[in-house]
N, C-alpha and C positions, 0 to 999 in steps of 0.2 A: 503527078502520076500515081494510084493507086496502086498498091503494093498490098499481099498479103502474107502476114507475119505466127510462123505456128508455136505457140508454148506448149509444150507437152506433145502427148501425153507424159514421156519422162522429162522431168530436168530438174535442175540442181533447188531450185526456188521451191518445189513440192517434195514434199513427203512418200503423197499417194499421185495416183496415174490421175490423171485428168487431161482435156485437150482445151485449146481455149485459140482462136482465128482473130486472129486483131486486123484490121484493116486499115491499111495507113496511108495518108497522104503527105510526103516527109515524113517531118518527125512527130504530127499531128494524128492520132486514133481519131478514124472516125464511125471505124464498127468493132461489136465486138462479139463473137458465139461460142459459149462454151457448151461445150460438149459432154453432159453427165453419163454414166453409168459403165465405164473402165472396171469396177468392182463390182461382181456379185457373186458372192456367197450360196443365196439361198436360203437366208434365215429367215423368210416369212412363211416360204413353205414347209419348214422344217418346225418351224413353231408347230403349226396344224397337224403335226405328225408326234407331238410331245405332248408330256400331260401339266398341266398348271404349275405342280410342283418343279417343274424341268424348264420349263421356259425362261422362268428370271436369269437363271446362269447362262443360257445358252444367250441371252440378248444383251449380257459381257460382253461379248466379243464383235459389236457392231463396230464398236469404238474403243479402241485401249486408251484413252482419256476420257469419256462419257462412260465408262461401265457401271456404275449407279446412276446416273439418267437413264438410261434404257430399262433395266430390269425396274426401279419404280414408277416409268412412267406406264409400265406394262401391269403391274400391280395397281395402282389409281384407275385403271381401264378394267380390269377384271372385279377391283369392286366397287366403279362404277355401276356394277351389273347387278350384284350380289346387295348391294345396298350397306354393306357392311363397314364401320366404325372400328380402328383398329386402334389396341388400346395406347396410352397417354407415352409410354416409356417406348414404345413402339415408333411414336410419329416424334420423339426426341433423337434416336436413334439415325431413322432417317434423315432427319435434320441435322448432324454430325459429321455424315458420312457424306450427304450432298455438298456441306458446304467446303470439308476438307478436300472435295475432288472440286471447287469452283478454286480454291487456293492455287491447288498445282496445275491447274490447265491456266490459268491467266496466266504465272509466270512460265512455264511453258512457250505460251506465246508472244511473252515480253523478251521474251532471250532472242528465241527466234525474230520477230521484229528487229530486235540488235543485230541479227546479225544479218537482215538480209539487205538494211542500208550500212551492212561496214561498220556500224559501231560495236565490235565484238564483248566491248566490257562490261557493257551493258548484258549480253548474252552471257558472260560467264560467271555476272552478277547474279543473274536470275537465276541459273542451272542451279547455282552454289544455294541458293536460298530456297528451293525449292525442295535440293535433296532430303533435308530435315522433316519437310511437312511427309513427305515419301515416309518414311521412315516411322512418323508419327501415325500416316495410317495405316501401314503393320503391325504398331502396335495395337493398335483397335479391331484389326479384322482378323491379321495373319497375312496379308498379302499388304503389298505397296500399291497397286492399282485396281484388281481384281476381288471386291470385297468377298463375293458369292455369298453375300447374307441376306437378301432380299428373299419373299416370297408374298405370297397371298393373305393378306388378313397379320402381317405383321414382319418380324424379320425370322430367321432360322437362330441365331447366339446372341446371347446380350456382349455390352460392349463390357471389357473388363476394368473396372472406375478406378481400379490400383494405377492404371495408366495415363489419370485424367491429368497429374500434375506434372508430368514429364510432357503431356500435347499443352499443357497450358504452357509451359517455360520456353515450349516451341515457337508457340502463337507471340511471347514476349519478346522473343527475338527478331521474329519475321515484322514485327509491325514497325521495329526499331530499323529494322533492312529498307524495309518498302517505303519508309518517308524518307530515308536517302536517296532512294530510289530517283521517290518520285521528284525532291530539290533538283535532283541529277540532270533529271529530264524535262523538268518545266525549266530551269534558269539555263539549259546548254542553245545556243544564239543558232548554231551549225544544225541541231534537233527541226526547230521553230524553221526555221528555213526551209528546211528539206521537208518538211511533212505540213507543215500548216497552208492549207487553200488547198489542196490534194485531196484528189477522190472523194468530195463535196457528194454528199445528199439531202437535200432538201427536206422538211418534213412532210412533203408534200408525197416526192417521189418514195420517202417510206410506207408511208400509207398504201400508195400506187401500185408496187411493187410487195406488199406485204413482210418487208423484212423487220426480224427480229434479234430481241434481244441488247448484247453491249452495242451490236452497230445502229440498231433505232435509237437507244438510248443519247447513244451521242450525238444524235439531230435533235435533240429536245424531245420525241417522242417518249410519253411515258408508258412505259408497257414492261411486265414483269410478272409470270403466271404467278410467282410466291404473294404477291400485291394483288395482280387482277382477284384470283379465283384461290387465298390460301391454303394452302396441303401442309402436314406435316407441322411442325408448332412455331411456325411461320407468324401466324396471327397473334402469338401468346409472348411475342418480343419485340426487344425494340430495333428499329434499323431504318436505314433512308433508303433510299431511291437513288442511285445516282445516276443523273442529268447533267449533259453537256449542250450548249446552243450550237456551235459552229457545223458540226455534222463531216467534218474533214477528218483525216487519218490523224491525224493529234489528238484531236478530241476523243475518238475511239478507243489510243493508248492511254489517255488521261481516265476512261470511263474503267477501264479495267483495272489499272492502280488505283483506284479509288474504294473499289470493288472488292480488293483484297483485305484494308481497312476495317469494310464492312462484316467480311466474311469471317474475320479473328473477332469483331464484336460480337456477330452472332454465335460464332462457337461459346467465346465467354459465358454468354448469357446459357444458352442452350448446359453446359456444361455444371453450370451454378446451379441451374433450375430442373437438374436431372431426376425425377419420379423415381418413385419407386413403381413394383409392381408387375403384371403380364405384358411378354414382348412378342404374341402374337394372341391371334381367337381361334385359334383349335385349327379341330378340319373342318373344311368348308366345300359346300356342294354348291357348285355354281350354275344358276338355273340358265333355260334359253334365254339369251336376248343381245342387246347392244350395248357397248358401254368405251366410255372414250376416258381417255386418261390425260392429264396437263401437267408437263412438268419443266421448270424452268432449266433447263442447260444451261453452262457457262458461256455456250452461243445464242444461246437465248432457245425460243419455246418449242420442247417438244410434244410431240400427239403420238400418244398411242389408239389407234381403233383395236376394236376382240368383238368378234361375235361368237355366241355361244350358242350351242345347240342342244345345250343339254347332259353332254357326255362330260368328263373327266380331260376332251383336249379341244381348244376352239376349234370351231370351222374358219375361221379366216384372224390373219391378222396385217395390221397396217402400220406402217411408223414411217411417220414424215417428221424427218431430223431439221433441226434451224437450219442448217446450210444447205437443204435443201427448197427455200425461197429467199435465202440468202444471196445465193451465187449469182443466181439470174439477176441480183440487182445492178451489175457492175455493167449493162450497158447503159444505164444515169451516172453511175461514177466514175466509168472509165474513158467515156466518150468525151471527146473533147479535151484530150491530158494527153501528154508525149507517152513512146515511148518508155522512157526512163522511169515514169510514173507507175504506170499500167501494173508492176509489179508490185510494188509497196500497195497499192491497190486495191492488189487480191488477196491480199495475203492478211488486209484490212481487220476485215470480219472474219478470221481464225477460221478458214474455211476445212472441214471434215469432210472429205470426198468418198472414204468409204462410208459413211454415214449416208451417204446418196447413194445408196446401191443403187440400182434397175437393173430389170433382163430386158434387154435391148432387142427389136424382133429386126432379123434380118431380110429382108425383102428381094425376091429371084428377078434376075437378069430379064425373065422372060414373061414376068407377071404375074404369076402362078402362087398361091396363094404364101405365107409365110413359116419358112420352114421350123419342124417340131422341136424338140432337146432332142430326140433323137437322132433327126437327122444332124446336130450340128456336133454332135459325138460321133458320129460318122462319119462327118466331113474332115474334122479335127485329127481323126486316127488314120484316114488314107493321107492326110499332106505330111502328118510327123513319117508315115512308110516312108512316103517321097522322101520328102529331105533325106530319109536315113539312107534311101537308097542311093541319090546322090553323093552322098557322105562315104558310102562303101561300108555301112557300118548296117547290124542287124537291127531292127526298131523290137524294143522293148518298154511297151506300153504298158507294164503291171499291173494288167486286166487281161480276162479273157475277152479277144476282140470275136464280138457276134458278124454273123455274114449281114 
């Protein structure tokens, strides 16, 4: 007997809203539809209403764990266009700031992972290891997540180097954390059990399916925008690739502890081999045209599209976040795995749901063409009246409501 089973859009296992229809026979999925676009903002439109200089800070706030993914993947697109070479101490910088935010989002979602199979010590492992690199990029920017030091043709403050040996003593510690870690987690028997042969993707279905990042990587697929197409001084150090074969949720958690590894070698290096000299190229007049920006997230590849027109603020902007060709993979990984499964799952590839924004178009009862933002601010203030008038209570909508 088929049976249909709803996650979300609240519940305990997510962060943000999302809806996801699993379809069951028993305890057997044998469909699964999720549902994107629960969050929207409006930050594409509101880009095209900013000026260049405005934009990076405002594309902070896609993601309170990607806020340097977005504001540089939006800078590589703008001077994609501009043709512009941003100087040496500049693309070190960014290469600091990226990889200290790849540190805290993997353990992030190594605690999490602990704690959504029960293994909470694991979670209070990570939180506890994590707080430090938080901490370390304060001292670099002034904020713990929110750098606001990105712009066009370089950064806006240089990082201050009095602080490099206090993130280095940082990075000594956490590397000494994370091969614990990881013994913890490759030799525990109860781990290997519960997560190995789980939520399988083939390299086939990655390809198929186009997903990226730590989840392609752990099917053998190599792909890595710092590797494919190098930004930032990526190419001027040394570092691996890390590859998993198995393609199951183990391997996924094996690819991002590995990954942390990586990230305190490159900060080393990056930190050692810190330039001298200009941290951005002045002002810059950014002429008409197109330009796409690649930049590797801790979930793997983002895009920025910009088109210019000429003026001081694009005509269009576009950004398609990893988890959004991500998400859509889990009906290869989730089909065919119980219940119990389905969540460890999802929760696989470190899925960012606000990162998926969309404005969702609502479609009339009666056929009639799809209604405007206006009308759905209109529709929104006559049901909060209702309710309130049900409620016995006056609606106070802190706007002037138009007829």
């Amino acid at each position: 007997m088929k049976q249909v089973i709803r996650i979300g859009p609240f519940h305990p296992l997510q962060e943000e809203p999302e809806s996801f229809l699993l379809t069951v026979e028993g305890e057997r999925v044998i469909d699964v539809d999720a549902k994107l676009g629960y969050v929207h903002k409006g930050l594409e439109r509101l880009c095209q209403e900013r000026t260049y200089d405005m934009i990076p800070i405002i594309l902070e706030r896609i993601c309170g764990i990607c806020s340097v993914t977005h504001s540089v993947c939006f800078c590589h697109a703008v001077e994609d266009i501009h043709g512009v070479e941003i100087p040496p101490r500049a693309r070190y910088i960014r290469t600091i700031l990226g990889e200290m935010e790849r540190l805290h989002s993997h353990l992030l979602w190594v605690g999490l992972a602990g704690h959504f199979i029960g293994y909470n010590t694991v979670f209070m492992w990570a939180w506890k290891y994590r707080e430090p690199v938080c901490d370390a990029f304060e001292w670099l920017t002034g904020h713990r997540q929110n750098a606001s030091l990105l712009k066009v043709g370089g950064v806006r403050r240089d990082l201050p180097v009095d602080s490099f040996p206090a993130v280095l003593k940082v990075l000594d510690e956490l590397e000494g954390q994370t091969k614990m870690l990881i013994g913890a987690v490759l030799d525990d028997p109860v781990l290997a059990a519960r997560l190995k042969g789980i939520g399988v993707l083939t390299p086939e279905q990655v390809l198929d399916w186009g997903v990226v990042g730590p989840t392609a990587r752990a099917s053998g697929v190599k792909t890595d925008a710092r590797k494919d197409e190098p930004y930032a001084a990526y190419a001027e150090l040394d570092w691996n690739l890390i590859v998993q074969p198995e393609g199951d949720v183990f391997a996924k958690a094996v690819v991002r502890l590995l990954e942390i590894l990586e990230s305190i070698r490159i900060l080393r290096q990056a930190i050692a081999k810190f330039p001298p000299g200009e941290i951005d190229c002045g002002p810059l007049h950014v002429p008409q045209g197109e330009g796409i920006g690649r930049y590797e997230a801790p979930r793997g590849e983002d895009i920025h599209y910009v088109r210019s027109n000429g003026t001081n603020m694009p005509s269009r902007v576009k950004v398609r976040a990893p988890s959004f060709v991500n998400i859509p993979s889990y009906r290869a990984s989730c089909i065919g795995g119980t219940i119990s499964d389905v969540t460890i799952t999802l929760a696989a590839c470190d899925p960012c749901y606000s990162c998926t924004e969309r404005l969702a178009a609502v479609r009339r009862d009666d056929g009639g063409p799809p209604l405007s933002f206006d009308d759905l601010v209109r529709l929104g203030r006559e049901k909060t009246r209702a309710i309130a008038r049900e409620m016995g209570r006056k609606p106070d909508l802190g706007l002037e409501i138009r007829p």
